[in-house]
GUDREN-605516 format. One record per atom (N, C-alpha, C, O): x negated, y, z; atom name; residue number from 1. Coordinates in nm, 4 decimals, padded with zeros to 6 digits. Atoms other than C-alpha are relative to their C-alpha. Layout:
BEGIN
px_py_pz_site_pos
X_Y_Z_CA_NUM
...
This chain:
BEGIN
px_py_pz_site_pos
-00.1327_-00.0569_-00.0001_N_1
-11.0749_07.5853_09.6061_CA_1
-00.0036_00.1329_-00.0754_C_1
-00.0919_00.2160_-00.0543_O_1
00.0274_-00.1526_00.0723_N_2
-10.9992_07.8899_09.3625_CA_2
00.0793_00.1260_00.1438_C_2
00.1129_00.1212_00.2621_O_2
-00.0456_-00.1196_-00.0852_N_3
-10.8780_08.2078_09.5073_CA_3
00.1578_-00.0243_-00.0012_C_3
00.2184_-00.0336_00.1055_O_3
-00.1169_00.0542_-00.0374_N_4
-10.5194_08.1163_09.3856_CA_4
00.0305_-00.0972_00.0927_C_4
00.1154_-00.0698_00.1776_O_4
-00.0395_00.0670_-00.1390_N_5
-10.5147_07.8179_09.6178_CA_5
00.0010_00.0374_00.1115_C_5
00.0911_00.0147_00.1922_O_5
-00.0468_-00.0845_-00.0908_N_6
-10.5786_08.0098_09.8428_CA_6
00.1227_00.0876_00.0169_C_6
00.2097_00.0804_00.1036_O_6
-00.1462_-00.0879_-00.0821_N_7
-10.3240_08.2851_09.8216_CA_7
00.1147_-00.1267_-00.0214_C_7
00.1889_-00.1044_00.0742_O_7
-00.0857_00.1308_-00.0119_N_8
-10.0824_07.9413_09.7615_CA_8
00.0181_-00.0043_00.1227_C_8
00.1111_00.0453_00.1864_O_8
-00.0103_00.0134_-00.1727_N_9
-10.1766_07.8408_10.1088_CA_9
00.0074_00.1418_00.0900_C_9
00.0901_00.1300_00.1804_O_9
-00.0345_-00.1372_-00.0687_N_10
-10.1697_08.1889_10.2662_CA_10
00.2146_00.0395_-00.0242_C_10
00.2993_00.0710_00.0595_O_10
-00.1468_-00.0514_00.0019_N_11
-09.8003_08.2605_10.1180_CA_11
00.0578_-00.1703_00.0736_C_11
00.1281_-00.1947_00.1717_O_11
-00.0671_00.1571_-00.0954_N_12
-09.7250_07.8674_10.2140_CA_12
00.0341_00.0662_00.1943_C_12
00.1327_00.0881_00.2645_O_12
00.0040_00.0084_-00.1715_N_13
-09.8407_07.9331_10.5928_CA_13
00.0961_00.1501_00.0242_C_13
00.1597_00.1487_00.1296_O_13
-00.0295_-00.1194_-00.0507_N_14
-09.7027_08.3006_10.6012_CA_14
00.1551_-00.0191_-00.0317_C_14
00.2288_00.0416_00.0460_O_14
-00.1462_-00.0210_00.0037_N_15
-09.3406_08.2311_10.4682_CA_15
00.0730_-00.1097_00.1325_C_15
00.1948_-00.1198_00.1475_O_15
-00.1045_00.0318_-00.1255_N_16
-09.2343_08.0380_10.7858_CA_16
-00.0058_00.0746_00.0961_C_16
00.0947_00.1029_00.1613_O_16
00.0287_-00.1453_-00.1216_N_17
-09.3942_08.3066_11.0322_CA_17
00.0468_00.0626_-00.0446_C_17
00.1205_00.0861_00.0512_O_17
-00.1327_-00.0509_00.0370_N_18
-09.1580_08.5252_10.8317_CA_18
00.1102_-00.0195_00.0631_C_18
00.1699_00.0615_00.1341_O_18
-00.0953_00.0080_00.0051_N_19
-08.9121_08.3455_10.8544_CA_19
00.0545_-00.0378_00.1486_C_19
00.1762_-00.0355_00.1675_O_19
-00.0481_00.0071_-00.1231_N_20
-08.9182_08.2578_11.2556_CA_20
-00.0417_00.0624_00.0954_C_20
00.0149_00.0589_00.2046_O_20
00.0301_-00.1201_-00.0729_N_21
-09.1381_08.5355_11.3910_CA_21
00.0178_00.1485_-00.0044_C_21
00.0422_00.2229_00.0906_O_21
00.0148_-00.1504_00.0004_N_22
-09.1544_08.8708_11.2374_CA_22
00.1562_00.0323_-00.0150_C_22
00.1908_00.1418_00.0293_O_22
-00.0897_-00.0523_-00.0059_N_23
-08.7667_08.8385_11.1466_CA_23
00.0756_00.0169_00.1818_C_23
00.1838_00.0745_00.1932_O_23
-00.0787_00.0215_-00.1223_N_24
-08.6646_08.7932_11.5417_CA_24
-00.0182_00.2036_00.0275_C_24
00.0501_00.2711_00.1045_O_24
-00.0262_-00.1800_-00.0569_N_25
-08.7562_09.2209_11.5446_CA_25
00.1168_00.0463_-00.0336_C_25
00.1611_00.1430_00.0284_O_25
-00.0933_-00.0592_00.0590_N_26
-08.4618_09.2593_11.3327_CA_26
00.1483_-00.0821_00.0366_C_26
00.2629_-00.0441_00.0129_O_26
-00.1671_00.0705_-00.0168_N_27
-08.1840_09.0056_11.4394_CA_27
-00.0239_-00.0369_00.1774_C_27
-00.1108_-00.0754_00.2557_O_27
-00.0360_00.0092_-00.1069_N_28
-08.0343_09.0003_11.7193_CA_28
-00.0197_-00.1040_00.1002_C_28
00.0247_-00.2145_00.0688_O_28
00.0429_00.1303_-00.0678_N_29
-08.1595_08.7778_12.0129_CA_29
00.1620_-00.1092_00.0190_C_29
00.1441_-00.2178_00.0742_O_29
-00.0998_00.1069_-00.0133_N_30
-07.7864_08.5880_12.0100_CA_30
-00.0115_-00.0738_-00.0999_C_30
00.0063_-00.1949_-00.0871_O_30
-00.0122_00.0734_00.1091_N_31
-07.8234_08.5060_11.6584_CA_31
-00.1187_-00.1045_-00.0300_C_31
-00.1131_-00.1837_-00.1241_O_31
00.1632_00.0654_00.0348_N_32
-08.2046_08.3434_11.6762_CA_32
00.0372_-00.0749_00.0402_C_32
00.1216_-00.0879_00.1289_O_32
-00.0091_00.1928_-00.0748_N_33
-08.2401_07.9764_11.7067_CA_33
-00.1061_00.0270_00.0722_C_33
-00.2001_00.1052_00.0582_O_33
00.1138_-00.0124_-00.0752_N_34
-08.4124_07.8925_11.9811_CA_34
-00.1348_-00.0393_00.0100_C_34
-00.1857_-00.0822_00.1135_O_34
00.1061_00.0359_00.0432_N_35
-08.7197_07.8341_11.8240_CA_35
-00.0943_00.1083_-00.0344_C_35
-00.2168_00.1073_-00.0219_O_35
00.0073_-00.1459_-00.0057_N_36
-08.7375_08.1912_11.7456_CA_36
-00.0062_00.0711_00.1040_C_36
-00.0912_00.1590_00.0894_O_36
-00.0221_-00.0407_-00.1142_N_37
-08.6823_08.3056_12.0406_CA_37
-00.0931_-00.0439_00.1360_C_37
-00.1053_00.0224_00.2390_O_37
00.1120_00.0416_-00.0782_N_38
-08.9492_08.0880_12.2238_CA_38
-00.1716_00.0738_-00.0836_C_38
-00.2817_00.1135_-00.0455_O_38
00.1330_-00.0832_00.0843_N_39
-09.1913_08.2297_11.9497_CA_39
00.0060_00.0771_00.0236_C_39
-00.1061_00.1275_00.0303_O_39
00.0509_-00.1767_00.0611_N_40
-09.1257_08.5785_11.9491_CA_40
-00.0370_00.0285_00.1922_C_40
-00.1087_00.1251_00.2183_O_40
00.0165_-00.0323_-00.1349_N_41
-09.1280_08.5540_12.3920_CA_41
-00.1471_-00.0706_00.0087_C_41
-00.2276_-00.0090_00.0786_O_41
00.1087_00.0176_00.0263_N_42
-09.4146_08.3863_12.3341_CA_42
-00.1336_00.0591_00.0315_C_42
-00.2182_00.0457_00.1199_O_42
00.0667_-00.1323_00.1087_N_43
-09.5928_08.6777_12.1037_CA_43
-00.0138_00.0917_00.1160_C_43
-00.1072_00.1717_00.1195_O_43
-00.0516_-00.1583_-00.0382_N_44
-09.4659_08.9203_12.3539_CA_44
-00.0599_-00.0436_00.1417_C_44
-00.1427_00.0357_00.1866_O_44
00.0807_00.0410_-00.0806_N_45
-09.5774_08.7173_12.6583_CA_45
-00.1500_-00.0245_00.0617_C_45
-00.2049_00.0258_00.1597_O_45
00.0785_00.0601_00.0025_N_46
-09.8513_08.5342_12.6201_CA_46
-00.1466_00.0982_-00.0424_C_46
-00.2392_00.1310_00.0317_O_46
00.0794_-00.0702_00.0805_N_47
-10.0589_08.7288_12.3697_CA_47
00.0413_00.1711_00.0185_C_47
00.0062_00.2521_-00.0673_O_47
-00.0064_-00.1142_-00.0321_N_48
-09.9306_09.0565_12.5469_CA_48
00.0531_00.1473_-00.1239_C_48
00.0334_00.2667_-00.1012_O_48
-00.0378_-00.0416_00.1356_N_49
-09.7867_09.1999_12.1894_CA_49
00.1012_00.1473_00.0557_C_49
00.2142_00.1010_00.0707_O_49
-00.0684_-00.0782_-00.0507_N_50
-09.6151_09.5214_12.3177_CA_50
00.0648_00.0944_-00.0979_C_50
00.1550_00.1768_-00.0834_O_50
-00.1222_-00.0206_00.1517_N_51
-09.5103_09.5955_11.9503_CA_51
00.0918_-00.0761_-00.0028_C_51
00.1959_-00.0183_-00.0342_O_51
-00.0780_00.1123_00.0219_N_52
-09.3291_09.3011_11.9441_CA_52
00.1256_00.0680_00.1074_C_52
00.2462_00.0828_00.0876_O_52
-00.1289_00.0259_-00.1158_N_53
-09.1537_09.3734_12.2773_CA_53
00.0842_00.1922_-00.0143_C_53
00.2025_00.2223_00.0020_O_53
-00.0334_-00.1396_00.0106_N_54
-09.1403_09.7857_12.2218_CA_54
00.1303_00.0173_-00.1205_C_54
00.2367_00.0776_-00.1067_O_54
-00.0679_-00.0151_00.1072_N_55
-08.9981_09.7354_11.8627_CA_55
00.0396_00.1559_-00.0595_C_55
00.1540_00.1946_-00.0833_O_55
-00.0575_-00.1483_00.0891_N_56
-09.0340_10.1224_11.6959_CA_56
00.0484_-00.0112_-00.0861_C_56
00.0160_-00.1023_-00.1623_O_56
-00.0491_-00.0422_00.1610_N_57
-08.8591_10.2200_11.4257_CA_57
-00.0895_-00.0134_-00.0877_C_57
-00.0523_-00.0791_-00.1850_O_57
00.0727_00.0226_00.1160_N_58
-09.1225_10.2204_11.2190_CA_58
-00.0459_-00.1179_-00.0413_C_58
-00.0712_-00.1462_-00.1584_O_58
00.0530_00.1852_00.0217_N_59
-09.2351_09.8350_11.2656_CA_59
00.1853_-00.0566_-00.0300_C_59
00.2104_-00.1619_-00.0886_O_59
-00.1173_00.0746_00.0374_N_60
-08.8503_09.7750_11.2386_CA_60
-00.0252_00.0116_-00.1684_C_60
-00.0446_-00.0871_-00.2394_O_60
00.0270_-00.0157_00.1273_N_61
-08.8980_09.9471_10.8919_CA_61
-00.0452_-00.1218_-00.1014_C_61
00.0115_-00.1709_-00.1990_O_61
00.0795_00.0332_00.0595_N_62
-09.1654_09.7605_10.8038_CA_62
00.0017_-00.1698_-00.0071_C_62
-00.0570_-00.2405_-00.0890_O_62
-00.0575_00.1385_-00.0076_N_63
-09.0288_09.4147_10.9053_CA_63
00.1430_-00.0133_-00.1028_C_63
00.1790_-00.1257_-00.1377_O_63
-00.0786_00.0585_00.0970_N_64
-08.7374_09.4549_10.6652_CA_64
-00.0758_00.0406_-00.1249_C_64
-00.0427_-00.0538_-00.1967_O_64
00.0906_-00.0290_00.0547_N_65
-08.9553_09.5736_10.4361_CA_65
-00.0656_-00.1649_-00.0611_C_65
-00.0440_-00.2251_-00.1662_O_65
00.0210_00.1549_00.0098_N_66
-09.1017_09.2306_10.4485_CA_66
00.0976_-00.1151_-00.0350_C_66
00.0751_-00.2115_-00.1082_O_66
-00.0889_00.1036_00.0418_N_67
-08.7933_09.0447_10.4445_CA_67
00.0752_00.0578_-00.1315_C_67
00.1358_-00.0225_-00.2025_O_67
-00.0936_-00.0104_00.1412_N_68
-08.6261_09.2013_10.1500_CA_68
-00.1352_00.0013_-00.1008_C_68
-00.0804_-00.0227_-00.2084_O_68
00.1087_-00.0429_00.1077_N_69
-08.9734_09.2553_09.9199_CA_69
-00.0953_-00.1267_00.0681_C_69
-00.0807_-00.2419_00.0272_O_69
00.1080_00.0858_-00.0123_N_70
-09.2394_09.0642_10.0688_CA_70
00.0308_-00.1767_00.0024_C_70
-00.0504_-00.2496_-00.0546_O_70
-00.0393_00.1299_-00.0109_N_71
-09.0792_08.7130_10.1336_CA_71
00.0192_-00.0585_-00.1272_C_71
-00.0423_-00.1571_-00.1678_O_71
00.0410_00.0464_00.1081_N_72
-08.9610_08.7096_09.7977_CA_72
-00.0847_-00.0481_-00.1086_C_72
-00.0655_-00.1303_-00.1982_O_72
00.1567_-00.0142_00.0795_N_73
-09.3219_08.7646_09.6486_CA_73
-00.0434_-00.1636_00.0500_C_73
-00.0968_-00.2323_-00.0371_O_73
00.0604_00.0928_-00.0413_N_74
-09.4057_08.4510_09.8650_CA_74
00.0729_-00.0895_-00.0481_C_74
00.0168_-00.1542_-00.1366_O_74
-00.0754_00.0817_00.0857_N_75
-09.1361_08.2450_09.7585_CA_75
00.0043_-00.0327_-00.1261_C_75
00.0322_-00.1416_-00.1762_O_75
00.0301_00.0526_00.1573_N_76
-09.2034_08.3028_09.4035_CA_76
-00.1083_-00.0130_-00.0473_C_76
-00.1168_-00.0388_-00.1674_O_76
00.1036_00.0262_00.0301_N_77
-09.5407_08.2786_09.4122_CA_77
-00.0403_-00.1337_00.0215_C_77
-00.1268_-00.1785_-00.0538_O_77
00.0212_00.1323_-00.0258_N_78
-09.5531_07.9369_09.5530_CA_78
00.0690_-00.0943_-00.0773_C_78
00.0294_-00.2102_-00.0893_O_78
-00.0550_00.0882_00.1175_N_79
-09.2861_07.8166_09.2836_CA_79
-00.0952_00.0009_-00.1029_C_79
-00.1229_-00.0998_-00.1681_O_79
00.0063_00.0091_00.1396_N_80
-09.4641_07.9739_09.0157_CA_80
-00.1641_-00.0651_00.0474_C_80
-00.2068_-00.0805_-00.0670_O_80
00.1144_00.0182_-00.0502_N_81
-09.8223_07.8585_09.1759_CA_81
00.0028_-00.1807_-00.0149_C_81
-00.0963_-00.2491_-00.0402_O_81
-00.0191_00.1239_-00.0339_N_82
-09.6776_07.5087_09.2152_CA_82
00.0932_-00.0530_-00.1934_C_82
00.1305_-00.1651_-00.2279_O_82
-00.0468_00.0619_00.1400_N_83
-09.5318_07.4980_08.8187_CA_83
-00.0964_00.0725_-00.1233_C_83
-00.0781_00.0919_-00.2434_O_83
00.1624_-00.0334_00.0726_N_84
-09.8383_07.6164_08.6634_CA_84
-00.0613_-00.1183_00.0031_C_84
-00.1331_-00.1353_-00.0954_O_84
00.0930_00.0881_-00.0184_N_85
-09.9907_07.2856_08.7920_CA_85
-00.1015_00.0277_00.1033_C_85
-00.2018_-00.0436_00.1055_O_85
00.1221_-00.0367_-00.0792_N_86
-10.2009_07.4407_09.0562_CA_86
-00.1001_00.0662_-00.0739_C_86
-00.2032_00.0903_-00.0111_O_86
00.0708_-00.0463_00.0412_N_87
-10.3642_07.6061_08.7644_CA_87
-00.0934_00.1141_00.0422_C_87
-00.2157_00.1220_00.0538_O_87
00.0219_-00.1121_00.0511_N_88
-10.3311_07.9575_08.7827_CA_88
00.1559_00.0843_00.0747_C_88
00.2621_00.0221_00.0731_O_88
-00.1045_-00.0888_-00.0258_N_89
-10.0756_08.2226_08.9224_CA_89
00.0237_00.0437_-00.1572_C_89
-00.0588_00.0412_-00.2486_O_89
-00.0395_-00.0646_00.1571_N_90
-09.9059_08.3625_08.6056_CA_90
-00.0527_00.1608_00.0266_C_90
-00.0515_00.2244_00.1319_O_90
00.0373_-00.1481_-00.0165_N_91
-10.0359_08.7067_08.5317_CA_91
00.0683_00.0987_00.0186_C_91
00.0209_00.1958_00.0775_O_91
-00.1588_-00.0891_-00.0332_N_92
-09.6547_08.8928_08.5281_CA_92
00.0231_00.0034_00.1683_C_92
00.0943_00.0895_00.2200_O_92
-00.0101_-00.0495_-00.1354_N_93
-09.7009_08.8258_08.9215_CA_93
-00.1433_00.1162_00.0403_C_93
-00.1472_00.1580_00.1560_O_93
00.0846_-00.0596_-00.0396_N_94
-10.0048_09.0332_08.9332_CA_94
00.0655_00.1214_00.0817_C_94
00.0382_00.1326_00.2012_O_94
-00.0154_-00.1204_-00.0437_N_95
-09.8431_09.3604_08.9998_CA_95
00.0851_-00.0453_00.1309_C_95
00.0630_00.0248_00.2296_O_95
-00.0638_00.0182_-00.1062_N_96
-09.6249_09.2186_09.2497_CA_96
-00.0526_-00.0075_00.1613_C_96
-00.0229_00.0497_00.2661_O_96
00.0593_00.0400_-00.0762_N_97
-09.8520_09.0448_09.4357_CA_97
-00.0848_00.1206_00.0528_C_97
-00.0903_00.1333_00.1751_O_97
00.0679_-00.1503_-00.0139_N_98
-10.0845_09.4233_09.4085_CA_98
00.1460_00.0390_00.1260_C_98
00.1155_00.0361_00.2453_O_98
-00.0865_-00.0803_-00.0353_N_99
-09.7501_09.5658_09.5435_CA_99
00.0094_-00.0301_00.1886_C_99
-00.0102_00.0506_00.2794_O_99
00.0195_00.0817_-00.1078_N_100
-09.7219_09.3039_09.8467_CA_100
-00.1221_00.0045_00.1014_C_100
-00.1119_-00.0023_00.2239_O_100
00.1365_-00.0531_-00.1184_N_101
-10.1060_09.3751_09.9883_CA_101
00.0029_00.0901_00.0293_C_101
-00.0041_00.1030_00.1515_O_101
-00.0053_-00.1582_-00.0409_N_102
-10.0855_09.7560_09.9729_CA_102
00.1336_00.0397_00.1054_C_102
00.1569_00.1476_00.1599_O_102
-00.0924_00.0091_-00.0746_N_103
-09.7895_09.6691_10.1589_CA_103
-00.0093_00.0187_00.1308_C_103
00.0242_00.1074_00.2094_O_103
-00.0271_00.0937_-00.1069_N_104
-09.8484_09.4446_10.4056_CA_104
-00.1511_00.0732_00.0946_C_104
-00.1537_00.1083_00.2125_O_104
00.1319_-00.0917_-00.0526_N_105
-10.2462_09.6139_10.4483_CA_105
00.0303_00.1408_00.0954_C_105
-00.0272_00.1756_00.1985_O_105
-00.0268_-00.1116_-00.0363_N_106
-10.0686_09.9382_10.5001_CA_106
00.0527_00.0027_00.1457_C_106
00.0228_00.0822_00.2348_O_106
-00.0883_00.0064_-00.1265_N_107
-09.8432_09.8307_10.7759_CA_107
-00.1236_-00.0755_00.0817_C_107
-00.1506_-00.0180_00.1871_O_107
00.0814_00.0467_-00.0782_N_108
-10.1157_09.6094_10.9118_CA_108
-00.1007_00.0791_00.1033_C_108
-00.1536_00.0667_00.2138_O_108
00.1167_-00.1390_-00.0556_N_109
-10.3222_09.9260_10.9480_CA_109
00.0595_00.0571_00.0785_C_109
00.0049_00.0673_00.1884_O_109
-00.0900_-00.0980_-00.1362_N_110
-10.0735_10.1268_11.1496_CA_110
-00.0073_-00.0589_00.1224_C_110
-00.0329_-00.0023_00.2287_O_110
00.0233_00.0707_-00.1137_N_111
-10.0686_09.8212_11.3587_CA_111
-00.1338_00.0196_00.1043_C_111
-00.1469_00.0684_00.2165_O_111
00.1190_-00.0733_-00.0509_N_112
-10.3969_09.8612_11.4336_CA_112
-00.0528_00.0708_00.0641_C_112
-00.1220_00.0474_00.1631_O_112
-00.0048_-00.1060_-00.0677_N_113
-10.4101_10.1682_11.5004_CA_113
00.0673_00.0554_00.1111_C_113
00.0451_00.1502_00.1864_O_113
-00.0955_-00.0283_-00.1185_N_114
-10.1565_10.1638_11.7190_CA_114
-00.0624_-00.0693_00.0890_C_114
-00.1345_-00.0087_00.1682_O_114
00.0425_00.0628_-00.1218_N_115
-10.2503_09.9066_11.9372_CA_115
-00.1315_00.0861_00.0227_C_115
-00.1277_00.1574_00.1230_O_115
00.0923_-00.0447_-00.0553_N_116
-10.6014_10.0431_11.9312_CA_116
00.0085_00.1214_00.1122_C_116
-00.0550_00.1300_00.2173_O_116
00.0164_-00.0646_-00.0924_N_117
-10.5018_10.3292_12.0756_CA_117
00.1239_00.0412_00.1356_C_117
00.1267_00.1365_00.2135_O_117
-00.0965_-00.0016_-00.0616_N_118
-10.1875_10.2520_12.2556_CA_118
-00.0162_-00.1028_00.1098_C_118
00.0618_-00.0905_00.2043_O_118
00.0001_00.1050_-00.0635_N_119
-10.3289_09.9021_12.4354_CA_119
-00.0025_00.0415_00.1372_C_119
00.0646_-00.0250_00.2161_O_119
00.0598_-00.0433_-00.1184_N_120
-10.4661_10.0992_12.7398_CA_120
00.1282_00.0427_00.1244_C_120
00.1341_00.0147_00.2441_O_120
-00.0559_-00.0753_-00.0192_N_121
-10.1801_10.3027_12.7862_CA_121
00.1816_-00.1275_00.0279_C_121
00.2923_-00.0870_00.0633_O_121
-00.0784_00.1225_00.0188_N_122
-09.9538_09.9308_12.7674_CA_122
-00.0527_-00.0491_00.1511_C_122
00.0265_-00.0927_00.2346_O_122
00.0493_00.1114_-00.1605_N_123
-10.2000_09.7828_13.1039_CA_123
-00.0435_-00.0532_-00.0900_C_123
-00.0383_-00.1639_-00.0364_O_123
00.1211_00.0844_00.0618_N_124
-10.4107_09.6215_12.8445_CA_124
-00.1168_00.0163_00.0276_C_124
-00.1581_00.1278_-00.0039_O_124
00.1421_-00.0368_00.0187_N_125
-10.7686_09.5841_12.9176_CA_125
-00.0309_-00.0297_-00.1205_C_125
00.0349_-00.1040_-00.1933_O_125
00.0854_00.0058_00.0911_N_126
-11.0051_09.6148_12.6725_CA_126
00.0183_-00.1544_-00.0574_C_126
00.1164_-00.1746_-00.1291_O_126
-00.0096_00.1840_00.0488_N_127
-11.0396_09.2003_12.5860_CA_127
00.1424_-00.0120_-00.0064_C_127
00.1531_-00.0910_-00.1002_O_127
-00.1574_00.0467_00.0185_N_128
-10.6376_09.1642_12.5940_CA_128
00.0097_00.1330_-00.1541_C_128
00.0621_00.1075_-00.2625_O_128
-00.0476_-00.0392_00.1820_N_129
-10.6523_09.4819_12.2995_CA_129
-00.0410_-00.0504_-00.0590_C_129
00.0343_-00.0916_-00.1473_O_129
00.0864_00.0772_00.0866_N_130
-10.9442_09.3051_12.1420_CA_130
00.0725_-00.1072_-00.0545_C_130
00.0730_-00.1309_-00.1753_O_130
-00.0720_00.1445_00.0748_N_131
-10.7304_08.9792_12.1069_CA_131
00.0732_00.0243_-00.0428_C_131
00.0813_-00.0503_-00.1404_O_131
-00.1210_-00.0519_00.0480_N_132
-10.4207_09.1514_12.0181_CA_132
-00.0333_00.0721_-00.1261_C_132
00.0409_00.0715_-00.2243_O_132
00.0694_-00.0301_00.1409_N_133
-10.6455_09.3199_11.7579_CA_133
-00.0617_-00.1114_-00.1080_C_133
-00.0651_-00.1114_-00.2310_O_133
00.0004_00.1489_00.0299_N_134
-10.7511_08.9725_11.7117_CA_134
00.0889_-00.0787_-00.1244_C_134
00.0549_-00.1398_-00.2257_O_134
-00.1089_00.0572_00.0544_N_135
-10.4289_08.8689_11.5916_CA_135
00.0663_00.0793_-00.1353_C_135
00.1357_00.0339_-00.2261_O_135
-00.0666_-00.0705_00.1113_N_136
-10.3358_09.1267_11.3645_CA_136
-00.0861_00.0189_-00.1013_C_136
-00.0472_00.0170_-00.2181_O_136
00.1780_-00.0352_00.0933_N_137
-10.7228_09.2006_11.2027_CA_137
00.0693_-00.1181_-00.1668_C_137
00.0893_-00.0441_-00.2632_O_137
-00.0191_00.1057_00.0951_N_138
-10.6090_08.8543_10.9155_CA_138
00.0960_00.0833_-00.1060_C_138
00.0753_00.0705_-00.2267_O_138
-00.1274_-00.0058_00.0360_N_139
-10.2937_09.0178_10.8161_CA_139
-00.0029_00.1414_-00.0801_C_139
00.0781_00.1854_-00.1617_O_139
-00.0006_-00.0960_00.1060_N_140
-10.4677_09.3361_10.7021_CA_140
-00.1721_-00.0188_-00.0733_C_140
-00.2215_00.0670_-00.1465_O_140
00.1172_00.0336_00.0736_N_141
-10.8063_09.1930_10.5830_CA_141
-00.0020_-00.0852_-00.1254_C_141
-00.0818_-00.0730_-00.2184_O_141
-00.0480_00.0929_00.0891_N_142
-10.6400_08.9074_10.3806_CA_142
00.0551_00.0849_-00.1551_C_142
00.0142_00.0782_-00.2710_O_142
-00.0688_-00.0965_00.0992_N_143
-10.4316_09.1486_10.1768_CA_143
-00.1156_00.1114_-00.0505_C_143
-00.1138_00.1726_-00.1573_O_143
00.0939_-00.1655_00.0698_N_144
-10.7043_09.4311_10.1233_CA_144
-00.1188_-00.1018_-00.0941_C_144
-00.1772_-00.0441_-00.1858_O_144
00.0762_00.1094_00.0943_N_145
-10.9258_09.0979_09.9560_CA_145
00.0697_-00.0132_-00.1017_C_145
00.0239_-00.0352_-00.2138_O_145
-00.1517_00.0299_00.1055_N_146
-10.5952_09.0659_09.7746_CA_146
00.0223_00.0978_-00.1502_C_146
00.0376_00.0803_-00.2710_O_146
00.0406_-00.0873_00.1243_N_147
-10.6273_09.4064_09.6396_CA_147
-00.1217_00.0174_-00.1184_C_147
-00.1230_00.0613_-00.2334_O_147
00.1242_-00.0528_00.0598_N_148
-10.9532_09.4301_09.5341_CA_148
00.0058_-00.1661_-00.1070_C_148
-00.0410_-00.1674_-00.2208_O_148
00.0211_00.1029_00.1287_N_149
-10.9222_09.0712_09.3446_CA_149
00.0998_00.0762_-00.0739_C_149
00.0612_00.1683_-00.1458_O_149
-00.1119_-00.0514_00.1176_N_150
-10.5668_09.1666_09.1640_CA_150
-00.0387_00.1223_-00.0804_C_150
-00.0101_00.1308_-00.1998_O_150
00.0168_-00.1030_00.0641_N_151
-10.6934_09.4954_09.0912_CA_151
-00.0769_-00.0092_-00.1238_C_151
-00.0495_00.0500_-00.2282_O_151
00.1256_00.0191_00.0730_N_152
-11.0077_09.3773_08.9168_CA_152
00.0541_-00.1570_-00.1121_C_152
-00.0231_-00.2028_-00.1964_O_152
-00.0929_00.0723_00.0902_N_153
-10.7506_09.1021_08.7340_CA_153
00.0541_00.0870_-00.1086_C_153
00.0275_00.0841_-00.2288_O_153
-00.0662_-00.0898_00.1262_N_154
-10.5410_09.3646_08.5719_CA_154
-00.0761_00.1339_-00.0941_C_154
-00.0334_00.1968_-00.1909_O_154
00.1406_-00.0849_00.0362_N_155
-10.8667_09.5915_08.5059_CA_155
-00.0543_-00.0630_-00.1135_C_155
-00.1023_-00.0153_-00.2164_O_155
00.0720_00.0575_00.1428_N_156
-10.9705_09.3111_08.3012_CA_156
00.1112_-00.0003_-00.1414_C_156
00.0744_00.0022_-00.2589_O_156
-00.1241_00.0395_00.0500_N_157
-10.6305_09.2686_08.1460_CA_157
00.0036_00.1477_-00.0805_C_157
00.0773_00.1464_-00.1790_O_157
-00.0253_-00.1503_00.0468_N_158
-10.6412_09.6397_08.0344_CA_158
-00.0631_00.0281_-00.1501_C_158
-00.1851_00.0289_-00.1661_O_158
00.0297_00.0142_00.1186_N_159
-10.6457_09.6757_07.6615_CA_159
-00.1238_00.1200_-00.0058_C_159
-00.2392_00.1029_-00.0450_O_159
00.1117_-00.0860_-00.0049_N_160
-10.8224_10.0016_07.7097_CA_160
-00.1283_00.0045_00.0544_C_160
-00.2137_00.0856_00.0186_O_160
00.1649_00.0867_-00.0598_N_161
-11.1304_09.8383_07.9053_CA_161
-00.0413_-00.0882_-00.0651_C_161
-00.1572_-00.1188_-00.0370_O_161
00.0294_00.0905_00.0459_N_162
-11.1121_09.5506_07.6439_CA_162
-00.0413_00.0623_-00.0753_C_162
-00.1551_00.0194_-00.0944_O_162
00.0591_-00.0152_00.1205_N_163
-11.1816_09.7666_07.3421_CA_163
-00.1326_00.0562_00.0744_C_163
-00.2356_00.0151_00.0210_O_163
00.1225_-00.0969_00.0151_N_164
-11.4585_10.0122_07.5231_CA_164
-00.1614_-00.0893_00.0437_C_164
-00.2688_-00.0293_00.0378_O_164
């Protein structure tokens, strides 16, 4: 499998968790189907998610954030991923896709950090932050792999690294 198939399948699997988990922070629980609404009680249940259920301002941020910028990136990466032939991502998404990890890494990291040091202070033991760290660890490890390939894409791409 190249690395594009991969991010293919990564934006594949991540644009429906978009589209029926991370948006339920931002719309209103009348308006969610209830499919949404069993997911995100779920999240907030099950897996003890106390971002999910707290909802700061700043994860609201960062969830539209996602739906106006990041969703798109996934959406057009899987057209243009899927009319290439499975080749090749086109190289005009590079920067996007750059734009989308430093994104999604960034916010992932706050997450992080938050829970790490907020789980205790939630009634989390230790093993309930661990899993809850668990869950979020993909979402900023995936993307920071993301950077360091794209970067080292448009590095090569750089006329001024090609002549020296």
């Amino acid at each position: 499998m190249t690395v594009d198939t991969a991010y293919f399948f990564y934006f594949l699997i991540h644009t429906p968790l978009t589209l029926l988990i991370d948006d339920t922070f931002l719309i209103p629980a009348k308006y969610q189907l209830p499919i949404q609404r069993t997911l995100y009680e779920y999240q907030v249940v099950h897996n003890k998610d106390f971002l999910a259920s707290e909802l700061p301002l700043w994860m609201q941020y960062f969830v539209a954030v996602e739906l106006v910028f990041q969703l798109p990136v996934f959406l057009i990466s899987i057209g243009n991923y899927l009319k290439n032939g499975s080749k090749r991502l086109s190289t005009w998404l590079y920067p996007f896709i750059l734009m989308y990890a430093f994104n999604a890494a960034f916010t992932s990291f706050q997450c992080l950090v938050y829970i790490y040091i907020q789980g205790p202070s939630y009634g989390l033991s230790s093993d309930e932050t661990y899993t809850l760290l668990g869950l979020y660890t993909p979402t900023f490890v995936i993307p920071m792999l993301m950077i360091i390939d794209i970067t080292v894409r448009l590095l090569k791409q750089s006329p001024k690294l090609k002549t020296n």
